[in-house]
Every structure is written in structure tokens, then in C-alpha cells.
C-alpha positions in Angstrom: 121.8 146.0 81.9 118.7 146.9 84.1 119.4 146.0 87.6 115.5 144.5 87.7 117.2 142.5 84.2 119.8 140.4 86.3 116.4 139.3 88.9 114.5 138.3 85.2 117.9 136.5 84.3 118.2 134.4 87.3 114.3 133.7 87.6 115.1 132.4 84.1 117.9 130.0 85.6 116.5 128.9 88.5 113.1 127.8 86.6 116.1 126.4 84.1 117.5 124.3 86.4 114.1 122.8 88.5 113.3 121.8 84.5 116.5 120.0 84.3 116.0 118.8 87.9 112.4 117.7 87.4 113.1 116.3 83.7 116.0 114.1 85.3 113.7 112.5 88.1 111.2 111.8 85.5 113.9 109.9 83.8 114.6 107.6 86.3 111.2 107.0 87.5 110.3 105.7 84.4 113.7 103.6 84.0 112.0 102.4 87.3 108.6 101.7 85.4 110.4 99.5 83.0 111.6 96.9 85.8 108.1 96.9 87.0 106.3 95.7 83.3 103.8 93.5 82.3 106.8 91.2 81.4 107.3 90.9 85.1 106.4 87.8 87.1 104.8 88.9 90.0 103.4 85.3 91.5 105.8 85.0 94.0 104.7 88.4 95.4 101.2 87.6 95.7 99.7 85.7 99.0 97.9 82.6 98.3 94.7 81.9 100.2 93.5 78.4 100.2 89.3 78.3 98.5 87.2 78.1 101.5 82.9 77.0 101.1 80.5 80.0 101.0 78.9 78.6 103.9 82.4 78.2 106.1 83.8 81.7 104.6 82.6 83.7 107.7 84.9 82.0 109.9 87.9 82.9 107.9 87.3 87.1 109.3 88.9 88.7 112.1 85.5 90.7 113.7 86.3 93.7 116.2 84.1 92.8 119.2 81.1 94.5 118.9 80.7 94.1 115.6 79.0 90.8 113.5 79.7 89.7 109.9 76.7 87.9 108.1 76.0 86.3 104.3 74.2 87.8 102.7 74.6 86.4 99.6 76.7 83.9 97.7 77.0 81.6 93.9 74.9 81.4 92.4 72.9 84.0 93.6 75.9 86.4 92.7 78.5 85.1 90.3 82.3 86.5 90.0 81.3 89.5 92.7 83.4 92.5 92.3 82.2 95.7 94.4 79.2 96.4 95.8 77.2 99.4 97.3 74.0 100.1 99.6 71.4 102.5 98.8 69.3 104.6 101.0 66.4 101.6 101.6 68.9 99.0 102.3 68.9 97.5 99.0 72.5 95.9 98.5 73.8 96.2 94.4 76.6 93.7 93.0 78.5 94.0 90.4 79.6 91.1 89.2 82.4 90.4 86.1 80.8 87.5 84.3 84.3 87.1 82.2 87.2 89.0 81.2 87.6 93.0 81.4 89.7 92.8 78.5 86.6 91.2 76.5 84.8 94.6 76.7 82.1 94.4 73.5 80.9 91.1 75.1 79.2 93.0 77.8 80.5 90.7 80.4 79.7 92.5 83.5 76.0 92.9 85.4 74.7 94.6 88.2 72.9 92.2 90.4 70.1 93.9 93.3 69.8 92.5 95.9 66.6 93.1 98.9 
């Protein structure tokens, strides 16, 4: 046997054995991913926040001092809001869900500008 043979041999069992290593903790995360299905009830988890009046809503925010939180807009101006952006002239974009995500050939969601 070459001598540089035995370094291409053990190369060859080292990468052998991170496989088996790496292959094993694949295994278990994904026993973990079964324990964390959609099967799983995850209410109690989950805080629950009482429904609070557009107008009384700013209230509800912890502010840094120094800085101010205003409305801008609220239903039915915007319905179901979920993300929104600035451009570069102030303009303020909404998307809104109108609906469920999994309902995805109804077109549920707009984009709402706002100036």
C-alpha cells in the first residue's frame, strides 16, 4: 500500500463517520418534528390579548420617551392589515388578507395605499 493510500483511506473514514454522525442527528430532529405537527394543539401556548377599539388601541403601546405612536389608519379604511411598508414620498402601502391564505385562486389579498 502507498503510504499517501492509508491518508486517502482515513479521509474516506472520517467523511464516513461525520455522514453517519450527521445522518443520525437528522434522525432525531425530525423524530422531534413529528411531536411538533399540525396535529398538535398549541392554544395553550399562545397569549391571549383581550380586543381593544381602534380609537383606544394607542394606549395599549409601551413608547421609549422620545418617541410618539400615532393612527394612521384603521377598519374600514384598511381591513384584515397584515404588513406594511413606506416608500420614498411617505406614502404608507397595506397589505391586507381579505380571507384565508389557504383560499389562494380567490385572490383574497389587496394592497391598500395610503397618503
Amino acid at each position: 500500500m502507498q503510504p499517501w493510500n492509508r491518508y486517502v483511506q482515513l479521509g474516506h473514514r472520517i467523511a464516513l463517520s461525520s455522514l453517519t454522525i450527521a445522518i443520525g442527528a437528522t434522525s432525531s430532529l425530525a423524530q422531534d418534528d413529528i411531536e411538533d405537527s399540525l396535529d398538535r394543539d398549541y392554544s395553550a401556548e399562545l397569549p391571549r390579548f383581550e380586543a381593544v377599539e381602534p380609537k383606544d388601541a394607542i394606549g395599549t403601546f409601551e413608547v421609549l420617551d422620545g418617541f410618539t405612536v400615532d393612527q394612521v389608519a384603521a377598519e374600514p379604511l384598511v381591513t384584515d392589515p397584515i404588513a406594511l411598508a413606506f416608500d420614498e414620498q411617505g406614502r404608507m402601502f397595506v397589505v391586507e388578507m381579505r380571507g384565508y391564505s389557504e383560499q389562494y385562486e380567490e385572490n383574497a389579498g389587496l394592497i391598500a395605499r395610503l397618503e
